[in-house]
C-alpha positions in Angstrom: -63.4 32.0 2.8 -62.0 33.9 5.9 -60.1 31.6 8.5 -59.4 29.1 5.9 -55.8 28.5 5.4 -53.7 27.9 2.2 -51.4 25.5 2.3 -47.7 26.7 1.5 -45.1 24.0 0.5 -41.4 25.0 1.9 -40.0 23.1 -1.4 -40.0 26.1 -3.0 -36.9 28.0 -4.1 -35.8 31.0 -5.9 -36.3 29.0 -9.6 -39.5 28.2 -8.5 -42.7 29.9 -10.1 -46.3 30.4 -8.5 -48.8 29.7 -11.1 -52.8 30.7 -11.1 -54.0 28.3 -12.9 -58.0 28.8 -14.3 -60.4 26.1 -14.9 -63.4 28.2 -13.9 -66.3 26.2 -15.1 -64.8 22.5 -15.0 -63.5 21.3 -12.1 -60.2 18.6 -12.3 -61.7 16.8 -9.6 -65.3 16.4 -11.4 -66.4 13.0 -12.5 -65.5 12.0 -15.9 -66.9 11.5 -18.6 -69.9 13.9 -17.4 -71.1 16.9 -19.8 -68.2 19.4 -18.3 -65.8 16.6 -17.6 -63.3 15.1 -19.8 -59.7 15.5 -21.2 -58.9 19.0 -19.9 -60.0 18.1 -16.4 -57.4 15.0 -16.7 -54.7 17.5 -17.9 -55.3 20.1 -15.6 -55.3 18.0 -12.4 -51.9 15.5 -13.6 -49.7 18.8 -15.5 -50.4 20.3 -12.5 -49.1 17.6 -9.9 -46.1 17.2 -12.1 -45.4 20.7 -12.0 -45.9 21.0 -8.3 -42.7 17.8 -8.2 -40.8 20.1 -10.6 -41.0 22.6 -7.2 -43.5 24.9 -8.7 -46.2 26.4 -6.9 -49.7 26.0 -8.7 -53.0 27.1 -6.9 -56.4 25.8 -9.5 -59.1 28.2 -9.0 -62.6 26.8 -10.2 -66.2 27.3 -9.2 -67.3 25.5 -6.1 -69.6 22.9 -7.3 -73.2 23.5 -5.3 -71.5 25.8 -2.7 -70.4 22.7 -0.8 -67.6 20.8 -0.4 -64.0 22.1 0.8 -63.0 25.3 0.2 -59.4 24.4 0.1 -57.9 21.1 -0.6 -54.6 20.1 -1.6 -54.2 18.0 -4.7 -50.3 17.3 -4.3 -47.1 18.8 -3.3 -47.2 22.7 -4.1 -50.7 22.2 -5.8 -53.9 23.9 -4.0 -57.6 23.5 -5.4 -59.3 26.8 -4.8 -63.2 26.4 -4.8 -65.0 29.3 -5.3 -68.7 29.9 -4.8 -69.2 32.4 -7.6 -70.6 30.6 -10.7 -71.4 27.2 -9.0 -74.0 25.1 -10.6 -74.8 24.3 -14.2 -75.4 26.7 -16.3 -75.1 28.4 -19.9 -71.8 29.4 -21.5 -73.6 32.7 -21.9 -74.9 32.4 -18.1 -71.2 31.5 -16.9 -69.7 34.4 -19.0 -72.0 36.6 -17.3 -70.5 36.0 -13.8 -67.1 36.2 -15.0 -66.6 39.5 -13.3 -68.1 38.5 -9.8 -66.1 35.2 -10.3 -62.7 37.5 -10.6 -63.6 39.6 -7.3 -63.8 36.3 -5.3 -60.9 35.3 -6.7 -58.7 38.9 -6.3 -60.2 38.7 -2.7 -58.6 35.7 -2.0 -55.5 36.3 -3.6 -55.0 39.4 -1.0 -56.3 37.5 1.9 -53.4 35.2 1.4 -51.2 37.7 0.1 -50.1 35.7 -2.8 -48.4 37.6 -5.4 -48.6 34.9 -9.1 -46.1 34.7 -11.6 -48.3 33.6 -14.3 -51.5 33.0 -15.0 -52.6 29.6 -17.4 -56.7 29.9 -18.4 -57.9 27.1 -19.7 -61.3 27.2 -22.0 -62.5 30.7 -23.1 -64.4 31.1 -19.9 -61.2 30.8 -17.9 -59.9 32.9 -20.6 -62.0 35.9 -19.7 -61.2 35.6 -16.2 -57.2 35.5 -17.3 -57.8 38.5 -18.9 -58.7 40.7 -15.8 -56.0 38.8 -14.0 -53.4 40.0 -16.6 -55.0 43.5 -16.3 -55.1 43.7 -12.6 -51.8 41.9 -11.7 -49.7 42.4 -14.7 -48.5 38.8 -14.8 -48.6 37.1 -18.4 -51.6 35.1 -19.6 -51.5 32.0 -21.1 -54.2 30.5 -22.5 -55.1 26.5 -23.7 -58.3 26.8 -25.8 -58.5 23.1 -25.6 -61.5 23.1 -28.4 -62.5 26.2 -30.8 -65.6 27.4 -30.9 -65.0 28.8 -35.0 -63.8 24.8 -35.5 -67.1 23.3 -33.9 -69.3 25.5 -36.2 -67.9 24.7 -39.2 -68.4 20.7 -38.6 -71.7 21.5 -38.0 -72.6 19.0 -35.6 -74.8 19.6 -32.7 -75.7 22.9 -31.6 -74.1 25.8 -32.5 -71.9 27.8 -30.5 -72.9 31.5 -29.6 -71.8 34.5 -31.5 -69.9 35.9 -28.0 -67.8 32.7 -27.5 -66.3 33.6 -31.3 -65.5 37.2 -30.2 -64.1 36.5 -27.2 -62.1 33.7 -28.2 -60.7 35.8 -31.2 -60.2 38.7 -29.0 -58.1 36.0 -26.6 -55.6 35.2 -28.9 -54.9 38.7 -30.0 -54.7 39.8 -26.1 -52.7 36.9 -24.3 -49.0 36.6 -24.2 -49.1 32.7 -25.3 -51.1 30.1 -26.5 -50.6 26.4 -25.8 -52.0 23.9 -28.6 -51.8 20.3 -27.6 -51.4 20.0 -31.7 -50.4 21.3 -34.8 -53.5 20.6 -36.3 -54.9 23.0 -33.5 -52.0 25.7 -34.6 -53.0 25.5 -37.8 -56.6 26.0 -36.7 -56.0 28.9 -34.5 -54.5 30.8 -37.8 -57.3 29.5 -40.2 -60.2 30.7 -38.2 -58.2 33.6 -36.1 -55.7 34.9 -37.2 -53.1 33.6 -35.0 -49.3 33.9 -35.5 -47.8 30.9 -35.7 -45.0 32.0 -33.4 -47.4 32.9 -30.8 -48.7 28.9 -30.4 -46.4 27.1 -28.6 -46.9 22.8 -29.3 -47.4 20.9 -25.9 -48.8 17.3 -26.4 -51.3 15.9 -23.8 -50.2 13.2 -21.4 -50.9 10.3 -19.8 -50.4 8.7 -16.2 -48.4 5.7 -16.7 -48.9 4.7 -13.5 -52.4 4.3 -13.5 -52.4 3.3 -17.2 -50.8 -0.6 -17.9 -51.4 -3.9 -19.7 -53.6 -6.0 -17.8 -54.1 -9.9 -19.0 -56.8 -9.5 -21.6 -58.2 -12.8 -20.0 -58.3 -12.0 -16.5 -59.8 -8.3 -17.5 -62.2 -10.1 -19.7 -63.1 -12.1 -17.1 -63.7 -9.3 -14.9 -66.0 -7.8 -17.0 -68.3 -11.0 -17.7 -66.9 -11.3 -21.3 -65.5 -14.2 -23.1 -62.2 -14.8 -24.5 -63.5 -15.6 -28.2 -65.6 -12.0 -28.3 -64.5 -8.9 -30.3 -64.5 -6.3 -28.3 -64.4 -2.6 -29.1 -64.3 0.3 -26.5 -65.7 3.6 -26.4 -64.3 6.3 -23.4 -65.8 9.5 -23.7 -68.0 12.2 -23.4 -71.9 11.7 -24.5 -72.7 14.4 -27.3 -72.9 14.6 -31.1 -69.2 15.8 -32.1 -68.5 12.5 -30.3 -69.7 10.6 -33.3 -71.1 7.5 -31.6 -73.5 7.5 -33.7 -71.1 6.4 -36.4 -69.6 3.5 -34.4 -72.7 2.0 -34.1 -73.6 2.0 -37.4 -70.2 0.4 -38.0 -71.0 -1.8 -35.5 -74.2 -3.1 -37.8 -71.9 -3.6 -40.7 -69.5 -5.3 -38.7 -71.7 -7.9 -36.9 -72.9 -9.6 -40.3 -69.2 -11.7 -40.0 -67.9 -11.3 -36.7 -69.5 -11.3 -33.0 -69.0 -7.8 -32.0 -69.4 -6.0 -28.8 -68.9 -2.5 -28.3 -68.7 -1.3 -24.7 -69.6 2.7 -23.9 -68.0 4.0 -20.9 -69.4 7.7 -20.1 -72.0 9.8 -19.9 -74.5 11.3 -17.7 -76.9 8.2 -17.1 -79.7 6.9 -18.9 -82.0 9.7 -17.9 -80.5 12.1 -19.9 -81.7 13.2 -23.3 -78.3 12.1 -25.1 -78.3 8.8 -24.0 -81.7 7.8 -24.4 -81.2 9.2 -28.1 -78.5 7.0 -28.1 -79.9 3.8 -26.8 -82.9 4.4 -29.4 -79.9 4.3 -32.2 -79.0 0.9 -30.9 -82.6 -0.5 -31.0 -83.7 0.7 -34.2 -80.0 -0.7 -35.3 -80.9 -3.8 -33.8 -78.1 -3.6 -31.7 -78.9 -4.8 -28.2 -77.3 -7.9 -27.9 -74.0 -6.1 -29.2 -74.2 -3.0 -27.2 -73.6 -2.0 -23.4 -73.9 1.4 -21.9 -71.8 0.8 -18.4 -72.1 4.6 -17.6 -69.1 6.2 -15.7 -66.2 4.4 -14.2 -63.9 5.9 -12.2 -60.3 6.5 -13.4 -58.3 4.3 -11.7 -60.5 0.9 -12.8 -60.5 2.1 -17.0 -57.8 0.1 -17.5 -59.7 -3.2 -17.4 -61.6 -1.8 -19.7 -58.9 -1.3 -21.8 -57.5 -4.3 -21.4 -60.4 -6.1 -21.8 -60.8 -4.7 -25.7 -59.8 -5.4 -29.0 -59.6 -1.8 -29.8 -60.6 1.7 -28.9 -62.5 3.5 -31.5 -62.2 7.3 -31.0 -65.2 8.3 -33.6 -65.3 11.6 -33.1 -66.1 14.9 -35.8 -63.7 16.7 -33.6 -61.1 16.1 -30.7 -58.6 18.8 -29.2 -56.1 16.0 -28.8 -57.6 12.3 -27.9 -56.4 11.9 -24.6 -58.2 8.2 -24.5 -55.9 6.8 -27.3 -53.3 8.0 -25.3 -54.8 6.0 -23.0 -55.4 2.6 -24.5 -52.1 2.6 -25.8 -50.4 2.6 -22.4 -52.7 0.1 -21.8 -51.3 -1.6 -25.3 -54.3 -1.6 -26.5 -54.9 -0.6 -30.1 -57.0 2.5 -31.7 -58.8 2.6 -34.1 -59.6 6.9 -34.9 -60.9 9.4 -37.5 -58.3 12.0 -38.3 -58.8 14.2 -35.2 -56.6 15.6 -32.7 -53.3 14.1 -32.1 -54.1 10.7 -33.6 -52.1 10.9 -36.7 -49.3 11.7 -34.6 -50.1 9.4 -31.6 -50.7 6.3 -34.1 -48.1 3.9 -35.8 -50.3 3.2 -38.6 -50.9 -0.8 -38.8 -48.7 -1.0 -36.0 -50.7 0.1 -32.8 -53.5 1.1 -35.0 -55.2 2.9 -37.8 -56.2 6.4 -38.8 -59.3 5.8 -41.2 -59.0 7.9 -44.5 -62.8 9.3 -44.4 -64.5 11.0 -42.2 -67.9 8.9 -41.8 -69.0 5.3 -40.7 -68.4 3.2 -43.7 -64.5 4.3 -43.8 -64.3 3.7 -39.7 -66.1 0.3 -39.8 -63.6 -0.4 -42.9 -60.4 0.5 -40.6 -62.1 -1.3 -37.6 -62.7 -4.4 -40.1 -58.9 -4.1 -40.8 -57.8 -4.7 -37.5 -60.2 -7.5 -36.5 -60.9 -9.3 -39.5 -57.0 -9.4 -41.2 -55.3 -13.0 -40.7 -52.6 -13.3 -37.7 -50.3 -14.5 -40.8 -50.6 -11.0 -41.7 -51.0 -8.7 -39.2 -48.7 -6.4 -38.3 -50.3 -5.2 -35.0 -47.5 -4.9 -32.2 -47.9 -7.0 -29.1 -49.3 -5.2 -26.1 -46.0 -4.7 -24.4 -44.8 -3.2 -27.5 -47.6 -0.8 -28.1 -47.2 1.0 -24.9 -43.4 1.8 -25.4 -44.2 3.5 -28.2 -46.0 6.3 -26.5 -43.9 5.8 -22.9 -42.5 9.1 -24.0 -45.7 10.7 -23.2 -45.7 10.4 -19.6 -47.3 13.5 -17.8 -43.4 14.6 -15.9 -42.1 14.9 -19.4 -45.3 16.6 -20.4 -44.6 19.2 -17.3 -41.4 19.4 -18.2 -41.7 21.0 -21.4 -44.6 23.4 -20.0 -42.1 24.6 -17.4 -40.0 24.9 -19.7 -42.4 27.5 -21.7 -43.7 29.4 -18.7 -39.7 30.0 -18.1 -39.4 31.6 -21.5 -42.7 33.4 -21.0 -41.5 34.9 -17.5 -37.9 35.7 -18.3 -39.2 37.8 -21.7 -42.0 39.6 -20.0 -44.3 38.0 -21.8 -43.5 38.9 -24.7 -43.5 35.8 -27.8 
């Protein structure tokens, strides 16, 4: 990376913090909804940009997808994306982990080059993890780590394919070894000390956010419209991710039920494209089903046009086995759009139960087409869904500055103890 400059803000004072920030094998500017691609990516690239207003310095070191592309961009004030060409390409968690070590020598090499000495260092994943860990060895800065999903949690659903015996050790060996660990939730606390052992007093709580900006009511006419929908359909919305702990598979079985009374549609926004093997596994569901008048796979859509698509529905259905948080309910709601969820994540706490939504009581498709039934087929005389206006105060306190605000807050309790908890 020789002759390629970094670019230092002059906002900076002496409050200020410069934060390494490690998101090695997802990149926050990746496209969404892809296999690496999702909620973290969405929370790394917006905490960051907040924290960079808050007059922090925050450089996001990740692997240079392809070797191409800029080296160096700038994603804000104070925030710099660092591609590196160690570990580009897809590959293996086993395969990544393997190039951890070359991935920290590109990245130490930098760091001298532009003689930047970090505060703190914030992995995220257990990739990024292992790379924090010889950061916090070489530099002796405290290491904070956001798991963002547990490899111990995904086994036991035992959904999809397995994770491998080194994730397990590493991630265990993580949380004994790192000053801190931010959980989005206190399901995920609770989680952390189930399946490792961690002390509660070691897991600090920091929600997930959501751009508030980008993320408004719409007219559900003129979005419908848009979209090539009419104003009489039902319309349900999924946003995510293509793979098994997703549980689409369970939404469109609900969706089966569901159509015997009621037109349904169910839009799918995600994925990889129709080539891939999880998708066409999925379309299959919908044919044998006999789903394909109610079904439409639109693939990915760029951020900044999802709120039509929220707008546009009835309700999102967040299906999963297993979310970190659900940063799409989040989502919808700013977009005062209702959710309908299986206890995962944040939802319980996100949700105002028969107010902006519902949190179904089972885990499995008859109890999520039974909550989904509740919000579409329940008269207006007695509904007490709030209007869409209404829906989105209730999460305004979510926005991604007040988000930032609280992780500054930790990272100033981290630094000023040493990193000690």
């Amino acid at each position: 990376m020789a002759g390629r400059k970094l670019k230092k803000d002059l906002s900076l004072t002496k409050n200020s913090l410069r934060i390494a920030m490690l998101s090695v094998h997802s990149s926050p500017i990746g496209k969404l909804g892809t296999r690496d691609t999702g909620g973290m990516s969405v929370y790394i690239r917006d905490v960051a940009r907040e924290l960079g207003q808050l007059g922090h310095a925050v450089d996001i070191y990740t692997a240079r997808p392809g070797g191409s592309g800029e080296a160096i961009m700038s994603l804000g004030q104070n925030v710099n994306l660092i591609q590196l060409t160690s570990g580009n390409g897809r590959h293996t968690s086993e395969a990544f982990y393997r190039q951890v070590p070359k991935f920290f020598q590109e990245l130490d090499a930098f760091r001298n080059q532009h003689a930047i000495d970090y505060d703190l260092i914030h992995s995220h994943y257990w990739l990024s993890g292992c790379l924090g860990k010889m950061a916090q060895e070489r530099w002796e800065r405290p290491h904070v780590i956001n798991f963002h999903t547990l490899a111990a949690v995904k086994n036991s659903i035992g959904i999809g394919k397995l994770e491998p015996a080194i994730r397990l050790t590493t991630e265990r060996q993580q949380v004994r070894e790192c000053h801190r660990i931010i959980s989005a939730t206190e399901r995920e606390r609770e989680q952390l000390n189930r399946f490792y052992d961690a002390a509660p007093e070691k897991v600090a709580i920091v929600p997930c956010g959501v751009n508030l900006k980008v993320f408004r009511p719409m007219g559900t006419a003129a979005a419908r419209h848009e979209l090539g929908y009419a104003c009489g359909d039902s319309i349900l919305l999924y946003v995510g991710r293509f793979e098994p702990l997703k549980g689409i598979d369970r939404l469109l079985e609900a969706t089966a039920v569901l159509k015997r009374r009621k037109n349904v549609q169910v839009i799918i926004v995600g994925g990889d494209g129709p080539r891939t093997a999880e998708e066409r596994r999925l379309r299959k569901v919908v044919r044998d089903l006999g789903l394909q008048n109610h079904v439409k796979f639109v693939g990915r859509v760029e951020q900044r046009h999802l709120p039509i698509y929220y707008s546009a529905a009835d309700a999102l259905v967040v299906p999963s086995h297993y979310e970190s948080f659900g940063l799409v309910a989040l989502e919808s709601l700013a977009c005062g759009t209702p959710v309908v969820a299986t206890p995962v994540g944040a939802v319980d706490n996100i949700l105002k139960e028969g107010c902006t939504g519902f949190v179904v009581k089972a885990d499995n498709s008859q109890s999520l087409a039974a909550g989904i039934g509740r919000l579409l087929f329940t008269p207006e005389t007695e509904k007490t869904l709030l209007g869409r206006d209404e829906i989105r105060e209730t999460i305004r306190h979510y926005g991604w500055s007040a988000i930032a605000a609280t992780l500054s807050e930790e990272y100033t309790r981290i630094c000023n103890s040493g990193g000690m908890t």
